[in-house]
N, C-alpha and C positions, 0 to 999 in steps of 0.2 A: 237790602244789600248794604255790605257796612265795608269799610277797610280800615285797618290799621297797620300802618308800616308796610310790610310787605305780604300782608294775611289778607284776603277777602273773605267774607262772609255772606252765605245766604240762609236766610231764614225764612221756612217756610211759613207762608200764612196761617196753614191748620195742619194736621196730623198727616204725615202720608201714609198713603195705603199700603197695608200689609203686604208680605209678600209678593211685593209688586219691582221689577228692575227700573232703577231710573238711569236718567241719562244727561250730564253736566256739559254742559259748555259756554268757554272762555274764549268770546272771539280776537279779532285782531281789529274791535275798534277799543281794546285794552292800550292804551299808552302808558311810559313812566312819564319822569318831572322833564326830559327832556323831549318827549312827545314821538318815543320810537315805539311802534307799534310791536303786538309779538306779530311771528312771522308768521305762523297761522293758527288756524281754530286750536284750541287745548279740548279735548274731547274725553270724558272717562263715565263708567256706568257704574252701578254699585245696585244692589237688589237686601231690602226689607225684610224685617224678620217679621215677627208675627204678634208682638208685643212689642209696647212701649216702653222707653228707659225711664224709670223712675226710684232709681238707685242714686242717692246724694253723692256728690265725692267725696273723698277725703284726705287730710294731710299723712301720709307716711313717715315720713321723715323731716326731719331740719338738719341742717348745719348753721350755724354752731349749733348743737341741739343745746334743750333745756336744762338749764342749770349749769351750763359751761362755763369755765373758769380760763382764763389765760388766755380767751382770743385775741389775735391779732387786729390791730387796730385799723387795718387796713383790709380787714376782711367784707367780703360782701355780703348778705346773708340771703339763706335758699329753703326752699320748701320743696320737695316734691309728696306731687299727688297721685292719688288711685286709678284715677283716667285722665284722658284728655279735656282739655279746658276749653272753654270760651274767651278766646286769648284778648278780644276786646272788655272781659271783668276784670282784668289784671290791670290794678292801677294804683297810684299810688291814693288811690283813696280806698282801694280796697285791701294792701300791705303798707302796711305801717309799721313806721320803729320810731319808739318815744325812748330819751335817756339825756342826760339823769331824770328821773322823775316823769313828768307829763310831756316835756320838752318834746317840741319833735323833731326830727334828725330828718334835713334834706336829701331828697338822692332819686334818685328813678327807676322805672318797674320794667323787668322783660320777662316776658312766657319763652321756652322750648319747648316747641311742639313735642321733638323727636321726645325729650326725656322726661317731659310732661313737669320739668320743674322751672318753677317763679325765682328773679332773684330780683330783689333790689342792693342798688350800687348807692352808696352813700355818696356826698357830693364832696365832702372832705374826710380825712383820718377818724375816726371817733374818739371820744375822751378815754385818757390812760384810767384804769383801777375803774372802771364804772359801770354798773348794772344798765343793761337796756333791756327793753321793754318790746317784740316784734308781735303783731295781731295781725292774722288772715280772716277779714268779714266774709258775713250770708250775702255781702255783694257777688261772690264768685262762682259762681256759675259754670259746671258741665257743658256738654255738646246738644245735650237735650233741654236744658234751663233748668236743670236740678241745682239750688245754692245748695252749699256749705251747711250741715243743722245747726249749726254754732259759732260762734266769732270763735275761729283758734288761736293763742297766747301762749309765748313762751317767753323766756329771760334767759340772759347770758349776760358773763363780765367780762370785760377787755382784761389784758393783761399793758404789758409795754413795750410791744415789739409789733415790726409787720410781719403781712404774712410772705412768706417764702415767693419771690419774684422768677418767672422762668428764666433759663440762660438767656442771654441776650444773642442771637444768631444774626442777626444784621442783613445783609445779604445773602449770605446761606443759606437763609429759609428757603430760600427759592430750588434751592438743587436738593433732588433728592439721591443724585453721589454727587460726592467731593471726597477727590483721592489726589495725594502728593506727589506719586511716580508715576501710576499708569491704571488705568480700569481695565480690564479683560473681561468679558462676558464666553458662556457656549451657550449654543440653544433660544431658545424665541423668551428672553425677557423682554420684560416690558416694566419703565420707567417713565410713571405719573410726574415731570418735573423736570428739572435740566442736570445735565451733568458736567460735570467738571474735572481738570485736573491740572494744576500747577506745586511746584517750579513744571512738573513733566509737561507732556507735553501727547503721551501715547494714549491712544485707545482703540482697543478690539474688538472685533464680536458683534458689528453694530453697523450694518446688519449681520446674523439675523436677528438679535433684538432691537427691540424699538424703544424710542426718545419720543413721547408727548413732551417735546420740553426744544432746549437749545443744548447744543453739545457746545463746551466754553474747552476750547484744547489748550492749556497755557496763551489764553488770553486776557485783558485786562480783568473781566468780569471772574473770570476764576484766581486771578491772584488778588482781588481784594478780598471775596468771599472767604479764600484762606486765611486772608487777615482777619477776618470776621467771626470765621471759625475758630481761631486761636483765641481770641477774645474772651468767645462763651466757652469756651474749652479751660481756661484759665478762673474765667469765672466760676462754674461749677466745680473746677479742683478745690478752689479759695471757700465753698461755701462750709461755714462754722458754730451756725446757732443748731444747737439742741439734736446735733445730731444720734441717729439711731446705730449702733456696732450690730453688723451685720458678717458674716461670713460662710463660706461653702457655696452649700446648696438653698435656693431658694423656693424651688418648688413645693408646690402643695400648699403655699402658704397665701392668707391674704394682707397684704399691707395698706394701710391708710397713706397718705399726705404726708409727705414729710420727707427729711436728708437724712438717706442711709448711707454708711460709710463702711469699707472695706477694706482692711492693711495688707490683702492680701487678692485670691480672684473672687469671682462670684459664677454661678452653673444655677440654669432652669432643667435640673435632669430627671428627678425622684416623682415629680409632678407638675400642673401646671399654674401657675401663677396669675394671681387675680389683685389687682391695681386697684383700690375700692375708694371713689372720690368723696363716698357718704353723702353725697346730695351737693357738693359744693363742686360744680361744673366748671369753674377757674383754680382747682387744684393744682397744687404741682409737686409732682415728686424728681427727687433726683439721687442716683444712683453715683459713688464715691466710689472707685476697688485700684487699686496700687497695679495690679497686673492684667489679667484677661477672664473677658465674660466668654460664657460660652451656654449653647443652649443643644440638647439632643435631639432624635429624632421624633417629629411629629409633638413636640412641647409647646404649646402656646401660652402668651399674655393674655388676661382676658381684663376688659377694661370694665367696670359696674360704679354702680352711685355716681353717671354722668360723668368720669375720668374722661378726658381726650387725651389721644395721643401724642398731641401738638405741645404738651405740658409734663411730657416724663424723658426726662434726659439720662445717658446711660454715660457717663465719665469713665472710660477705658483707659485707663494707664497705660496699658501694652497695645493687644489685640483683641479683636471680636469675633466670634465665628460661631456662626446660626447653624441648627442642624435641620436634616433632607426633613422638607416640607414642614418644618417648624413655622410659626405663626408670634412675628414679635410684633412689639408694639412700642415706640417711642424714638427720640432723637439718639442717634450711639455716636460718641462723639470719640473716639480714638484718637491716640500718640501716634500709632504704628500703621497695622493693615485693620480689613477689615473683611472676612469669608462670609457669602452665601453660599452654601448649600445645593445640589439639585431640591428643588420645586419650595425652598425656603422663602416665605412672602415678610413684606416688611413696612405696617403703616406706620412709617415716620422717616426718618432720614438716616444712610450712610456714612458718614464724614469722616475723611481721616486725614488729622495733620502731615505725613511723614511720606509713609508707604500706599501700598495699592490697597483697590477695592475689587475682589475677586468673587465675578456672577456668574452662575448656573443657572440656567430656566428660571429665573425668579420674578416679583414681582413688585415693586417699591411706590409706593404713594405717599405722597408729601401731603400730610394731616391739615383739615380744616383746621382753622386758629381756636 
């Protein structure tokens, strides 16, 4: 039995029996650092196949991948694999980044489970204009103790710039609505988060939807939040490096990383839209349009290559308005109002400087970071 961080591990002594159902448990003489026990057994089964795994993993992808040119120097770098790992071979003796030359570049190692990708975070900037050097060793180890067949190695060069920082939401994060006039709800939404609304002071509908959260009715916490919101509202308007001209329709397309800008509206209608983070799990996109996003019916964001939703901000110039049972995905940060839809769901945030935020049956969750 091993732990790291917040992972335990059991490893069995010898092979277990074939299709045979086993049966795990985590009692409650488990403690943290501060010595709270869980509150009872953890109990799950799982049943055997009929062979052994003896499939090595392998590396899929990088970001920056190989032979990349112009990274940010503030970038972290990532690997994702074939399966799941043995989150205790992930080490910084087993990822490494050497640059210039043999040098080796301090910084620390994390596994995700869910997306089965490695990243190590450098402890400072990296050098501007310089090749580095990243290797993943036959230390790294599968679920079954299959290593790596190979050390894997790749190279990339810095460029002179960082990488693209999220809006800064401050205490916003915390509400997933914030509206300026007034919130209206019909029907049983439900809101992972708190809600807000200042200068206003109005809200409806509540019940019958429901607040996992605090309802802040023009109170302190929603008039700062406003100021907070304005903040990263202003920030994302102002953002200037390298941006990408974007306009209409966006559907059907896939987009990487990066500031798209719009002098105009932006629409998910023709098809659905895929956010692709490439392997780099701290991406950030952000989304510029002069007037109003809008999305039709049953459209959805789809997030791939480890995107979170907690990292794609939507800068509405005007207004926003989701369509019936559409499926978005990121922070929408509006001037004006903001419409859901009947049965329109929304992991990431509401927020509108001005006007109202207007819900139908829906369903909002405020994104893991």
């Amino acid at each position: 039995m091993t732990c790291a961080g917040t992972i335990a591990t059991f490893t069995p002594a010898s092979t277990l029996a074939p299709g045979t159902t086993f049966t795990a448990t985590l009692t409650t003489g488990i403690t943290d650092l501060a010595e709270n026990a869980l509150a009872s057994n953890f109990v799950w089964s799982f049943t055997t196949g009929t062979s052994a795994d003896t499939t090595a993993p392998t590396v899929i992808s990088t970001n920056p991948a190989d032979a990349a040119t112009g990274v940010a120097i503030n970038r972290r770098i990532n690997a994702a694999f074939s399966e799941a790992l043995d989150p205790l071979t992930i080490t910084t003796a087993t990822f490494a980044l050497r640059g210039p030359g043999i040098t080796p570049v301090l910084g620390t190692v994390a596994y995700d489970v869910a997306s089965r990708i490695a990243t190590l975070t450098p402890t400072s900037d990296l050098a501007l204009s310089t090749t580095f050097t990243a290797t993943l060793t036959t230390g790294i180890r599968d679920l079954a103790g299959n290593a790596l067949a190979s050390n894997f190695v790749w190279h990339f060069t810095t460029g002179t710039e960082d990488a693209q920082a999220p809006a800064p939401l401050g205490s916003a994060n915390a509400f997933a609505v914030l509206a300026g006039s007034t919130v209206t709800n019909t029907g049983p939404t439900i809101l992972n988060g708190d809600l807000g609304v200042s200068p206003g002071t109005a809200v409806t509908g509540f019940p019958p939807g429901i607040v996992h959260g605090t309802i802040h009715a023009g109170d302190s916490a929603a008039a700062q939040a406003k100021l907070d919101l304005t903040t990263a509202y202003n920030d994302a308007a102002g953002r200037s490096t390298s941006p990408i001209t974007v306009s209409g329709n966006l559907g059907g397309q896939t987009l990487a990383p990066g500031l798209y800008k719009s002098t105009s509206s932006l629409a998910i209608s023709s098809g659905d839209l895929t956010l692709d983070a490439q392997g780099d799990a701290n991406a950030v996109f952000i989304f510029q349009m002069a007037s109003t996003l809008t999305t039709t019916v049953g459209r959805q964001i789809i997030l791939s290559g480890g995107a979170k939703a907690a990292n794609v901000f939507w800068q509405v110039g005007t207004s926003a308005t989701l369509g019936t049972n559409s499926v978005f995905q990121g922070n929408i940060l509006a001037d004006q109002s903001i419409t859901l839809t009947t049965g329109a769901t929304l992991n990431g945030r509401a927020l509108t400087r001005i006007g109202a935020v207007a819900l139908d049956s829906n369903a909002i969750t405020t994104p893991a970071p």
